[in-house]
Structure formats: C-alpha cells, structure tokens
Rosetta silent file (secondary structure, phi, psi, omega in degrees, C-alpha in Angstrom):
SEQUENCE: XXXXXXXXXXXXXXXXXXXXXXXXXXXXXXXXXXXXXXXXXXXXXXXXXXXXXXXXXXXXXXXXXXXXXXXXXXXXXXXXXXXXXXXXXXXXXXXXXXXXXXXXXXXXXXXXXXXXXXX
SCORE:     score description
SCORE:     0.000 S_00000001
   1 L     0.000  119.646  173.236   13.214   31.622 -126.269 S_00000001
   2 L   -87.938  -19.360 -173.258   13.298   34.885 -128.267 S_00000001
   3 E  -114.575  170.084  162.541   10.853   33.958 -131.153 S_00000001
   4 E  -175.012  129.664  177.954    7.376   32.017 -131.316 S_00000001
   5 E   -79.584  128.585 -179.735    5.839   30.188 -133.982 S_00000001
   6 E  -126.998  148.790  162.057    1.915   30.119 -134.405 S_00000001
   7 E   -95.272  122.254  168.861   -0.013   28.321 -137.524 S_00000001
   8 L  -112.218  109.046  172.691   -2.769   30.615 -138.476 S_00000001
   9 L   -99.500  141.380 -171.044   -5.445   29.182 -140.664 S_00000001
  10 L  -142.782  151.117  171.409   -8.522   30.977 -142.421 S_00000001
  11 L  -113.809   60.584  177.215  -11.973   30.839 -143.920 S_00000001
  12 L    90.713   12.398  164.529  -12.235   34.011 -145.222 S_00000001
  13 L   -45.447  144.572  156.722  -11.193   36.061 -142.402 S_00000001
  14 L   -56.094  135.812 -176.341   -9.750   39.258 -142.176 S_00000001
  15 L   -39.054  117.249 -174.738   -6.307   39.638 -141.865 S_00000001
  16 L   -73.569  133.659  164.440   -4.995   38.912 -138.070 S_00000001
  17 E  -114.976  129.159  173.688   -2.748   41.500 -137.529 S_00000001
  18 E   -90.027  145.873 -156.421    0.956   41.456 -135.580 S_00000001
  19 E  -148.703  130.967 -140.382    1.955   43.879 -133.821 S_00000001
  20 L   169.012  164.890  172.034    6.190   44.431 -132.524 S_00000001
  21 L   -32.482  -57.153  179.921    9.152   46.302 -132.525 S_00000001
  22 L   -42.751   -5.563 -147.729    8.699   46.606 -136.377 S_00000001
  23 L    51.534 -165.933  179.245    5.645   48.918 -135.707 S_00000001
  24 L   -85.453  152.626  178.364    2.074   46.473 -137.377 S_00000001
  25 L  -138.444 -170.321 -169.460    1.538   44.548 -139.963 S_00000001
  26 L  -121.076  124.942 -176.110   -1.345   42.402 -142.019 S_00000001
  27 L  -120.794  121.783  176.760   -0.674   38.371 -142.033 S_00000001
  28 L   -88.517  123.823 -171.517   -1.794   37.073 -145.410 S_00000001
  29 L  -114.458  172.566  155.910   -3.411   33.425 -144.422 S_00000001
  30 L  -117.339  117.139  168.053   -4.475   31.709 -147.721 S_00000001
  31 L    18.359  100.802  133.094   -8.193   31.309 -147.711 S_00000001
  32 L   -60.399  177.620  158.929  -10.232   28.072 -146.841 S_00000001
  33 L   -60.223  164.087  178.807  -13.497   27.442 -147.464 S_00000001
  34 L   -80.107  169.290 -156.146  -15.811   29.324 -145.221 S_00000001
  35 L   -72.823  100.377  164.574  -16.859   27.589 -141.912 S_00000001
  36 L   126.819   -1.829  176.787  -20.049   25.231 -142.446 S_00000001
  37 L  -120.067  119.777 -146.417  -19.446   23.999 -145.740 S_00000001
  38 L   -79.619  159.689 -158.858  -19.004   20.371 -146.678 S_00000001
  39 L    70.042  -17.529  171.857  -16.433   19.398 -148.962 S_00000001
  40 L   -23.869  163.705 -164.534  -14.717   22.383 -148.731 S_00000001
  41 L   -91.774  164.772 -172.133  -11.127   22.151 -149.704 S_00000001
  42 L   -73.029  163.713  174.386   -8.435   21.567 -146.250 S_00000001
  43 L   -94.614  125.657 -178.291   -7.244   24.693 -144.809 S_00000001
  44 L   -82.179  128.556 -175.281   -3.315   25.309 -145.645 S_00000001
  45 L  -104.749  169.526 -170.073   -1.953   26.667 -142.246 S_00000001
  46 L  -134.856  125.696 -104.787    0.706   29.876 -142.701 S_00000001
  47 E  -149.786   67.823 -173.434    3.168   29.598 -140.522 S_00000001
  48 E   -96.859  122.345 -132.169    4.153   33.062 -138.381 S_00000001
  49 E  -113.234  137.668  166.368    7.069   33.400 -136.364 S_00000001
  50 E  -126.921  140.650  171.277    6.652   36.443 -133.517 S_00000001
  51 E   -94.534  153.027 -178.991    9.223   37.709 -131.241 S_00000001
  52 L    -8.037  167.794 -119.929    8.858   38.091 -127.538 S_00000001
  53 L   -49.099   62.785  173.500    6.026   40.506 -126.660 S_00000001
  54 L   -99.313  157.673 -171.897    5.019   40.408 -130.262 S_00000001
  55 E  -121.831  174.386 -171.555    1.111   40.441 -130.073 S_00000001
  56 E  -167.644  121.128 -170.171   -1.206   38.821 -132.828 S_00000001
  57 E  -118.039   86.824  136.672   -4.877   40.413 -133.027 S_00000001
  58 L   -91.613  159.721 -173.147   -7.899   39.170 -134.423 S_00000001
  59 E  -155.163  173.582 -174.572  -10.742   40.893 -134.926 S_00000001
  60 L   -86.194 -167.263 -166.640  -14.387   41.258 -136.841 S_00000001
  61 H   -70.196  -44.046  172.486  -15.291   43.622 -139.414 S_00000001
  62 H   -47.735    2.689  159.730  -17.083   46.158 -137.356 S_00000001
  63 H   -93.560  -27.819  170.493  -13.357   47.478 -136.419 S_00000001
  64 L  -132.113  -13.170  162.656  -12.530   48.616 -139.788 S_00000001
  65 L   -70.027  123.016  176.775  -15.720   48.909 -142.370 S_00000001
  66 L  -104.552  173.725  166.365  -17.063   51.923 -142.860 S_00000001
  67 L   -89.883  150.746  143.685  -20.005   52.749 -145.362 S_00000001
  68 L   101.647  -19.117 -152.277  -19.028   55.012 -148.140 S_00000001
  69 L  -135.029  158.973  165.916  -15.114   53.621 -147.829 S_00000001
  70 L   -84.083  171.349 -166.683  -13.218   50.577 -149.070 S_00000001
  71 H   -68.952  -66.947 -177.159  -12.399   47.650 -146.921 S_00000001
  72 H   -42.183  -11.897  170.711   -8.633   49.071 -147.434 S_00000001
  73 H   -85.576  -45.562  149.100   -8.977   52.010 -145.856 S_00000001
  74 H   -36.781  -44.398  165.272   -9.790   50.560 -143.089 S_00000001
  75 H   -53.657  -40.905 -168.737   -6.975   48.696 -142.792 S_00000001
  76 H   -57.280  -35.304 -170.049   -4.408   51.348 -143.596 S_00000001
  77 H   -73.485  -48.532  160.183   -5.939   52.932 -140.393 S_00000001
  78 H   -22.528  -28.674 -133.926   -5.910   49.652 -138.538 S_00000001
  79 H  -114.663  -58.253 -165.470   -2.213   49.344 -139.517 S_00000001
  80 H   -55.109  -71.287  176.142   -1.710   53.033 -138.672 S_00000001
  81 H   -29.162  -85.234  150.246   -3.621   52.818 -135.368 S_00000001
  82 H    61.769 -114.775 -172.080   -1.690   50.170 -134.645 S_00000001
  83 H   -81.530  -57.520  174.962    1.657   50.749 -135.144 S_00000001
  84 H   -39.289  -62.920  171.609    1.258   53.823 -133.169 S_00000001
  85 L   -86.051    5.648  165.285    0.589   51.878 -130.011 S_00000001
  86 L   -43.734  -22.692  167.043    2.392   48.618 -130.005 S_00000001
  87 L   -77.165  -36.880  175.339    4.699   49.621 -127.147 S_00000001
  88 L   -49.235  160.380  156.476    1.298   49.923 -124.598 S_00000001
  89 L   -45.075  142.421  165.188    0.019   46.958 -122.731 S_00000001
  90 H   -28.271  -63.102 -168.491   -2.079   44.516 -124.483 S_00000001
  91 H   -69.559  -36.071 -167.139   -5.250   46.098 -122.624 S_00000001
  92 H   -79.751  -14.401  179.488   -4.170   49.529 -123.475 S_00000001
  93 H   -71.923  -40.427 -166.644   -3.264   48.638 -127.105 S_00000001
  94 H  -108.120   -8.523  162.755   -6.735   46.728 -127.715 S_00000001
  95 L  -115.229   20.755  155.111   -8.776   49.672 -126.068 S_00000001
  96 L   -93.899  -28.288 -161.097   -6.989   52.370 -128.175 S_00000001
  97 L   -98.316   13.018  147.752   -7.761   50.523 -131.724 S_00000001
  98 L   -93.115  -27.058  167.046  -11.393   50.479 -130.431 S_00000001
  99 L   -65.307  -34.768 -147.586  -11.777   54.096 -129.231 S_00000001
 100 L  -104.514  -29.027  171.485   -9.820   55.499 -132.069 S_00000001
 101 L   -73.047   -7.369 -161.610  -11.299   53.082 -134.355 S_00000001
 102 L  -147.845   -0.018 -179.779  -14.873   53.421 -134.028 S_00000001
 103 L    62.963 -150.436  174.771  -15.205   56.326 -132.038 S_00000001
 104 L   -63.574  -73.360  166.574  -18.302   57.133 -129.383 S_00000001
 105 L   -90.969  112.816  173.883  -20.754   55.229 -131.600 S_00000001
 106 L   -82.093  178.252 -156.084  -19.940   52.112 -133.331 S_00000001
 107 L  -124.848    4.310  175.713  -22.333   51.002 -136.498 S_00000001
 108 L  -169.476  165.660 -174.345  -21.668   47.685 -136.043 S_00000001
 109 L   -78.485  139.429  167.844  -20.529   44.525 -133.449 S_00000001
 110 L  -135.887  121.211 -175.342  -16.764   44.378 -132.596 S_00000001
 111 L  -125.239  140.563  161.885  -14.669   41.607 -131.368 S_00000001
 112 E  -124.548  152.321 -161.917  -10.874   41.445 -130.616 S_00000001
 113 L  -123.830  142.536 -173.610   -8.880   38.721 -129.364 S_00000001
 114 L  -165.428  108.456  162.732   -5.231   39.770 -128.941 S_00000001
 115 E   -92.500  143.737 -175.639   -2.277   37.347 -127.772 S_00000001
 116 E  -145.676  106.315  -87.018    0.884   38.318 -126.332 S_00000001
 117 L  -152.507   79.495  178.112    3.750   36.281 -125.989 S_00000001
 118 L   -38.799  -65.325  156.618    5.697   37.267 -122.706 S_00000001
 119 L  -165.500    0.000    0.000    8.584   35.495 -123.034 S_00000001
C-alpha cells in the first residue's frame, strides 16, 4: 500500500498536523460542537490521505501559545519546527517540537500523540 486514509473529526481542536516528504502541514477539520454538549450538531469527518511514513500529530495548546503572541505564530513555528525534522524518527521528531518548542520551561501542560504509518 503506498497511501493511507484516516477520518479526522473535531470539536474545536487545533489543527492535527502531517508531517512527509512534502516537509508539514495544518489539516483543516471542520469544527463540531465542543465535547460535552447535548444537541450539538454531528461531527463531519475530513477525510486525509497520508503516504507511507507520513506521520499525523496531535497536540494541546501548551505547544504553541505564547502570551503576548497570536495563536498563528505559533503555528508558523509549529509548521517550521516541523518541517525541519520530518525525516527523524517519530520519537526524535516529537522530542524536537517539544524542546525547540517550549524550551527549558514550559508555561503550560503539553500533550502529543503522533502516528506513523510504516508501510
């Protein structure tokens, strides 16, 4: 198989980011309601195709909010960060965008989840 398809659905998440040959990118999900709230409208799943050790990362906020900065700047660094490493191993790839992202002391809790799709 050279590609693989994941459904990603969200309630207000941050963007899950992919990560490949292409250098990284930002996966636009479109919104559900947030988690816990009845009646909420169904979640529309978005439909992402990755190729063989393409990776797919979520993570909380505490990886890219700063005070004092927009939420976008964070990303572009996320994206930047990244990109840069996407050829490393999974573990060295998700403990570079946490050193480089947050430095010695982080300011807030950070979780990453990061799949990678062998073959």
């Amino acid at each position: 198989m050279s590609t693989h398809e994941v459904a990603l659905a969200s309630a207000g998440h941050l963007p899950p980011l992919v990560c490949g040959g292409d250098g990284a990118s930002l996966v636009q999900a479109k919104p559900g309601s947030p988690i816990g709230i009845s009646g909420g409208a169904a979640f529309e799943p978005t439909l992402l195709t990755t190729a063989v050790r393409g990776t797919l990362i979520a993570y909380t906020d505490g990886l890219v909010e700063r005070r004092g900065e927009t939420l976008d700047t964070g990303l572009k660094r996320l994206l930047q960060t990244a990109t840069d490493r996407c050829g490393t191993s999974l573990d060295d790839l998700l403990t570079s965008l946490v050193s480089e992202l947050t430095g010695d002391s982080p300011t807030d809790d950070i979780a990453l989840i990061g799949l990678r799709w062998l073959n």
